[in-house]
TORKOL-4160 file (C-alpha; in steps of 0.2 Angstrom, whole numbers, padded with zeros to 4 digits, m for minus):
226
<pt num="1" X="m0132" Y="m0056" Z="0023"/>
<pt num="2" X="m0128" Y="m0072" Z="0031"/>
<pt num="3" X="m0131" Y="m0069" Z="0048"/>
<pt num="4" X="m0118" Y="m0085" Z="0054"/>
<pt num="5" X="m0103" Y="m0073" Z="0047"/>
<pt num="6" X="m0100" Y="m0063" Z="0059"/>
<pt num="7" X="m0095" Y="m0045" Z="0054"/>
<pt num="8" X="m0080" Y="m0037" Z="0049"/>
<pt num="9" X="m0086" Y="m0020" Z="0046"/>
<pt num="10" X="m0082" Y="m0004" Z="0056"/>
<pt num="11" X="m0084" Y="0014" Z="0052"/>
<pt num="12" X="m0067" Y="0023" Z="0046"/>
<pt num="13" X="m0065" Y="0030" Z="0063"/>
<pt num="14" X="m0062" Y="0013" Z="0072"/>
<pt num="15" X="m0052" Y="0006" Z="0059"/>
<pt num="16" X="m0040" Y="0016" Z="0058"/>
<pt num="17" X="m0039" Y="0018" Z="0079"/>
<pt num="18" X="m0038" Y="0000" Z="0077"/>
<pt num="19" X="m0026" Y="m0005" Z="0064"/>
<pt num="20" X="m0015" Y="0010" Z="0059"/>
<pt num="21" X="m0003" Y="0016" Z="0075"/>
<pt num="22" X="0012" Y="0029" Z="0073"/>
<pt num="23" X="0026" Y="0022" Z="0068"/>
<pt num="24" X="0019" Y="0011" Z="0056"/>
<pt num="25" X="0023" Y="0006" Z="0037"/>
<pt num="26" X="0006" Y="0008" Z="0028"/>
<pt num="27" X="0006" Y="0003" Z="0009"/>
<pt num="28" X="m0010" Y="0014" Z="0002"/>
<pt num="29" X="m0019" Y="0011" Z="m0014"/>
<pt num="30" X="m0006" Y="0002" Z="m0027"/>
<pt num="31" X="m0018" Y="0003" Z="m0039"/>
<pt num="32" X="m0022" Y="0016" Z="m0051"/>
<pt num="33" X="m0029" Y="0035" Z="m0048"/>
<pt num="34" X="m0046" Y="0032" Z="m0047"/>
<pt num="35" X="m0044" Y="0018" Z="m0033"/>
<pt num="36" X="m0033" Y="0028" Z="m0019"/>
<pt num="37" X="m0040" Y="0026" Z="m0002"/>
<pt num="38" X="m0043" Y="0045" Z="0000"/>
<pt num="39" X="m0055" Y="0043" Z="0015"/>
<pt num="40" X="m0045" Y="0031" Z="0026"/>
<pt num="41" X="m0028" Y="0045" Z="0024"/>
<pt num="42" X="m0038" Y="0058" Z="0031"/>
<pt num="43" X="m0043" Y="0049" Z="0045"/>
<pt num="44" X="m0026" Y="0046" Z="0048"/>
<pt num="45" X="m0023" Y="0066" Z="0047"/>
<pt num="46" X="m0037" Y="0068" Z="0058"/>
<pt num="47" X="m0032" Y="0053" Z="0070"/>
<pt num="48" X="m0014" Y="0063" Z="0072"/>
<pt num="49" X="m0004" Y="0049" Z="0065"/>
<pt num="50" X="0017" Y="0050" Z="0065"/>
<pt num="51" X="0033" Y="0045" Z="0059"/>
<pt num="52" X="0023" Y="0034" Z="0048"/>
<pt num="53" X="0034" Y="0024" Z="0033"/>
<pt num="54" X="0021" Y="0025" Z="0016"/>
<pt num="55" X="0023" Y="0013" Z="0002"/>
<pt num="56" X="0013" Y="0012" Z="m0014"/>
<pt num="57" X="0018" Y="0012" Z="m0034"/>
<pt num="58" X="0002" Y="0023" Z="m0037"/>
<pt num="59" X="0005" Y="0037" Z="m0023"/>
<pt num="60" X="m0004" Y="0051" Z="m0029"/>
<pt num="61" X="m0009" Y="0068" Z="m0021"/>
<pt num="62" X="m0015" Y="0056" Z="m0005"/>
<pt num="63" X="0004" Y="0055" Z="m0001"/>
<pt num="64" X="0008" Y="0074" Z="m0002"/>
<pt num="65" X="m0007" Y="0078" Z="0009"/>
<pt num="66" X="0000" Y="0068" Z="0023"/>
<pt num="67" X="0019" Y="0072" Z="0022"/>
<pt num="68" X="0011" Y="0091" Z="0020"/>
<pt num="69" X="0000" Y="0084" Z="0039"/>
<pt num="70" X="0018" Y="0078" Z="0047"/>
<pt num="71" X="0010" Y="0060" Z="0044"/>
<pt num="72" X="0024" Y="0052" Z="0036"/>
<pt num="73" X="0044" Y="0050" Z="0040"/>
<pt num="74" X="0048" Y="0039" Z="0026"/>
<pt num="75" X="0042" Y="0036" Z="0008"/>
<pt num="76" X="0046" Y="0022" Z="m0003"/>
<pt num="77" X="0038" Y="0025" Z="m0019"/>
<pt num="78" X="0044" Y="0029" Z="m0040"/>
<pt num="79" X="0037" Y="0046" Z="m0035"/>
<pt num="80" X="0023" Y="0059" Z="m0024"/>
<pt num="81" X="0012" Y="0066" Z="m0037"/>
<pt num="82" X="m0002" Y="0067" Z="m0049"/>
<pt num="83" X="m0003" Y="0062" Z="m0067"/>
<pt num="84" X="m0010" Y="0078" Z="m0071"/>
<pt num="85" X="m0005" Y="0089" Z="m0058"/>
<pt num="86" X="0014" Y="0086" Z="m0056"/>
<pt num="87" X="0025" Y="0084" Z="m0042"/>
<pt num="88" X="0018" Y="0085" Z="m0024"/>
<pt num="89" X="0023" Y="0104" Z="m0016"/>
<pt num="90" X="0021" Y="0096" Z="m0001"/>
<pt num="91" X="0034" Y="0084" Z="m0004"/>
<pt num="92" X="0046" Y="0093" Z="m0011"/>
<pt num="93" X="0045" Y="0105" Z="0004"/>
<pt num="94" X="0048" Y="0092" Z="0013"/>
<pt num="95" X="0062" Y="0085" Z="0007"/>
<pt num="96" X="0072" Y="0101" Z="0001"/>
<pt num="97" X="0067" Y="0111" Z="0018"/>
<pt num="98" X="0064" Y="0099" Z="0030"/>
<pt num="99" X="0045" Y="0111" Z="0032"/>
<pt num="100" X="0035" Y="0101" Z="0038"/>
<pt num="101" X="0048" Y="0090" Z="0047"/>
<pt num="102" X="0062" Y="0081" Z="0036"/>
<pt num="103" X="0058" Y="0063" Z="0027"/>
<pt num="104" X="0067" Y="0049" Z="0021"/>
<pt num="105" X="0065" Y="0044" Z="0003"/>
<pt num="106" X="0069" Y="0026" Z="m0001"/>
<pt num="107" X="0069" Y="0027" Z="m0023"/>
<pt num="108" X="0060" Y="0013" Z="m0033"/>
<pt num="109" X="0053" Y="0012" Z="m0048"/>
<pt num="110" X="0033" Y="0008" Z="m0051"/>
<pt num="111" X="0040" Y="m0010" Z="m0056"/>
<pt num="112" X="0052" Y="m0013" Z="m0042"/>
<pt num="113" X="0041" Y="m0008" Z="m0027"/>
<pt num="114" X="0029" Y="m0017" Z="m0038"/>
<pt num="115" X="0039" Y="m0031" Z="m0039"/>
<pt num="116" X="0045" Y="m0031" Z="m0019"/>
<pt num="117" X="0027" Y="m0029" Z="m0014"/>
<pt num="118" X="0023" Y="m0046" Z="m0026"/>
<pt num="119" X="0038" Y="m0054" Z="m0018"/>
<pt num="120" X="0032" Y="m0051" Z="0000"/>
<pt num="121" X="0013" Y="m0056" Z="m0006"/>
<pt num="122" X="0023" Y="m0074" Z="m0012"/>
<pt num="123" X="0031" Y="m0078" Z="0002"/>
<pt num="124" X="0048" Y="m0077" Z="m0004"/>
<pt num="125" X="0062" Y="m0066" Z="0000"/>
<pt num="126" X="0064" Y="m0058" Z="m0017"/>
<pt num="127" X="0060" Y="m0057" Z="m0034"/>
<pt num="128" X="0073" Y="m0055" Z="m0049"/>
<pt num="129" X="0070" Y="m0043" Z="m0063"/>
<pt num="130" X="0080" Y="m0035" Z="m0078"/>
<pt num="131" X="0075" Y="m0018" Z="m0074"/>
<pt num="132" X="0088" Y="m0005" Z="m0066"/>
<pt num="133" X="0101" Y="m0012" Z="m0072"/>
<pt num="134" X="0115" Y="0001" Z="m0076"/>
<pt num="135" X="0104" Y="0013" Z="m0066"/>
<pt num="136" X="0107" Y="0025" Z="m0051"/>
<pt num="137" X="0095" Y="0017" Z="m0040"/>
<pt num="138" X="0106" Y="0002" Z="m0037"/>
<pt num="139" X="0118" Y="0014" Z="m0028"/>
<pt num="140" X="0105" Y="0022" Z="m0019"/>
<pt num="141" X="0093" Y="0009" Z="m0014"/>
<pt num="142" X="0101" Y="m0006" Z="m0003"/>
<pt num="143" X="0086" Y="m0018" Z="m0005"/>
<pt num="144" X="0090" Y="m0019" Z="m0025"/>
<pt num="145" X="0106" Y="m0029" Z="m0026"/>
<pt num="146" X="0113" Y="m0036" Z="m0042"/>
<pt num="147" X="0118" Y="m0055" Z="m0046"/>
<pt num="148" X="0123" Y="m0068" Z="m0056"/>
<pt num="149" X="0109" Y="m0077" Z="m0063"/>
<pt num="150" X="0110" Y="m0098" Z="m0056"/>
<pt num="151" X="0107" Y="m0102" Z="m0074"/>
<pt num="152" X="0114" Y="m0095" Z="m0085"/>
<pt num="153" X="0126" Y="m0079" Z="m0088"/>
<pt num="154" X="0114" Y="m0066" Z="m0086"/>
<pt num="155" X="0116" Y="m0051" Z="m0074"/>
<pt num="156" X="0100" Y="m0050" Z="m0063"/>
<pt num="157" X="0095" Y="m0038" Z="m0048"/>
<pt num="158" X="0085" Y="m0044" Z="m0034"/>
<pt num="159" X="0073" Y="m0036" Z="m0027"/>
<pt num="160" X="0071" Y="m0038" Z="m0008"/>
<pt num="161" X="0052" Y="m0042" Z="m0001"/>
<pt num="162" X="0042" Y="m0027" Z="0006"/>
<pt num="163" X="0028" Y="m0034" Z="0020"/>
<pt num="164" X="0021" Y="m0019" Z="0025"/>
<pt num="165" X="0012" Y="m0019" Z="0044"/>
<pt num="166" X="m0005" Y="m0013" Z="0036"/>
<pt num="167" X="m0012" Y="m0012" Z="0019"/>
<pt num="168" X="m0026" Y="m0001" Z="0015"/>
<pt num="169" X="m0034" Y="m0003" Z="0000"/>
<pt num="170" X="m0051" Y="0003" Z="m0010"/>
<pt num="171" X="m0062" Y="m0007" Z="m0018"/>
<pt num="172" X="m0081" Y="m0004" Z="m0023"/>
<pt num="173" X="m0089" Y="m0019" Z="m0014"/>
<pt num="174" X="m0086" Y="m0030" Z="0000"/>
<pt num="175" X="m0095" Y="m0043" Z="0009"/>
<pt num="176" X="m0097" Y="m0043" Z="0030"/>
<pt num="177" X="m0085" Y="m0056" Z="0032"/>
<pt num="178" X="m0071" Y="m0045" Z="0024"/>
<pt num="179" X="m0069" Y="m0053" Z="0006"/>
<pt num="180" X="m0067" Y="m0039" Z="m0007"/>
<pt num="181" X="m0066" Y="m0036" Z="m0025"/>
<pt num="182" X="m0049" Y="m0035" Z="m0025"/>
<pt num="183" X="m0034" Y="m0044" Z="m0020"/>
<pt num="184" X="m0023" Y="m0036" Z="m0009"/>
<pt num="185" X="m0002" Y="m0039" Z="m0005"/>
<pt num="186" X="0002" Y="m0050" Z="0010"/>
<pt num="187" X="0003" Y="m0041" Z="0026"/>
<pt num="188" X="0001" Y="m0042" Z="0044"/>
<pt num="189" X="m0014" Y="m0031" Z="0044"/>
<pt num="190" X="m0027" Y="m0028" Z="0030"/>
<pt num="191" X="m0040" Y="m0013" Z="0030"/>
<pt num="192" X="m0051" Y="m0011" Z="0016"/>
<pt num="193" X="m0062" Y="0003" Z="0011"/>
<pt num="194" X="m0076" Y="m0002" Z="0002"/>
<pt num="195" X="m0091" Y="0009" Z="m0007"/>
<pt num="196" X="m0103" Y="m0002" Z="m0005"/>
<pt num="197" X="m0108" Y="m0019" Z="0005"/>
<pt num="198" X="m0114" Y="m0036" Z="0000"/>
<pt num="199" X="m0121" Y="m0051" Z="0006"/>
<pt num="200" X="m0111" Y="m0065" Z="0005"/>
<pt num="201" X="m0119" Y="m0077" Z="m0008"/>
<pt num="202" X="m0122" Y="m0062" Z="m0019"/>
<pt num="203" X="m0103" Y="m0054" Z="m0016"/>
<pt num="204" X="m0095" Y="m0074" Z="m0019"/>
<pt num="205" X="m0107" Y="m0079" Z="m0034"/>
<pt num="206" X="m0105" Y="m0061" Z="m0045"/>
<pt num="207" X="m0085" Y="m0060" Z="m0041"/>
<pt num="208" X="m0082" Y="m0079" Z="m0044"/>
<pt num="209" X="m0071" Y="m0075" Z="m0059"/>
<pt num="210" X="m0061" Y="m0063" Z="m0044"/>
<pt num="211" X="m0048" Y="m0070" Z="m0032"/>
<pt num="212" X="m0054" Y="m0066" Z="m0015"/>
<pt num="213" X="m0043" Y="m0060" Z="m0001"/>
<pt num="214" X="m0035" Y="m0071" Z="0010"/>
<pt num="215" X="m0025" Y="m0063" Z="0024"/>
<pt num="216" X="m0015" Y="m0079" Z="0034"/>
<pt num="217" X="m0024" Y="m0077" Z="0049"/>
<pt num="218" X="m0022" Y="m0060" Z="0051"/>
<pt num="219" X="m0034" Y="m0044" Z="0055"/>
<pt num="220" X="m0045" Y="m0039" Z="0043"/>
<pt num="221" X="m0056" Y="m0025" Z="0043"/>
<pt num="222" X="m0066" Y="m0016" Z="0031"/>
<pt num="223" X="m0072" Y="0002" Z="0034"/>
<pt num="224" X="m0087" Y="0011" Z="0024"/>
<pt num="225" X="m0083" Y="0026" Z="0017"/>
<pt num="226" X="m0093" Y="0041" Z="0024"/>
């Protein structure tokens, strides 16, 4: 490890204390099942987070768990669920009984909050798609908005840019100074859970074919799961 760089890494506790207050909108995972940053929503369970706003494409049973906590006020996802165990109870308790306390559901589609999250990453204030058109969720969701294309006469809908205020995301390895194998959405505050460490020639030299996170300035922290 380089000992120059100073280090980054903090146990889950402290991260979390640190980066992840109530009130907050907190984009977990956005990437597939296997990569959903199960250790870092627990200690937000455990931590007594609330009215917390939750976005992610991919938002798994980790979602459910927390609404089924009280974590959550808001969701802005396709769905809560499992591919293989269905719909969250949790969630569905939620939103049809108000048990544990009532949430807000703001309807995308994997490709929309996708495409808002890539739009916020970018800098820009939205990105147009095809998708949705003729759909419900233009009715339902203000931050899809249909329009005229500029160049020729295609129907479009823009989708508004989503910059959450943290961003958790899990990835295998990490160096100390906070560059993971992975590269994360823009946001104001970026927590990564990693499996394992790395020093930093070895981490740079074996992901060189990887982008590497960079976060503006902002906070970066990255928590060992344990």
């Amino acid at each position: 490890m380089n000992a120059s760089v100073a280090s980054k890494i903090v146990s889950m506790q402290h991260a979390i204390a640190e980066h992840v207050p109530s009130g907050a909108m907190v984009m977990l995972g956005a990437q597939l099942e296997q990569m959903i940053p199960f250790a870092a929503g627990h200690e937000i369970i455990r931590q007594g987070r609330r009215d917390l706003t939750l976005v992610g494409p991919i938002s798994d049973i980790l979602f459910d768990q927390m609404i089924g906590a009280g974590c959550v006020s808001r969701v802005m996802a396709a769905w809560v669920g499992n591919a293989s165990a269905g719909m969250g109870y949790c969630f569905r308790r939620a939103v049809e009984k108000r048990i544990p306390r009532a949430i807000e559901t703001v309807d995308h589609t994997n490709l929309t909050i996708a495409l808002a999250l890539h739009a916020g990453a970018m800098g820009v204030p939205f990105m147009p798609t095809y998708t949705t058109l003729g759909s419900d969720l233009l009715k339902r969701n203000g931050n899809l908005r249909e329009f005229s294309s500029p160049v020729n006469e295609d129907r479009l809908v823009a989708v508004r840019a989503l910059r959450p205020d943290v961003a958790i995301v899990h990835v295998q390895r990490a160096d100390a100074a906070g560059s993971p194998r992975a590269h994360p959405v823009r946001q104001r505050r970026e927590l990564c859970s990693i499996v394992a460490t790395a020093d930093s020639g070895s981490a740079r030299q074996s992901w060189k074919h990887l982008r590497v996170s960079e976060n503006d300035g902002g906070d970066v922290a990255c928590a060992v799961c344990a």
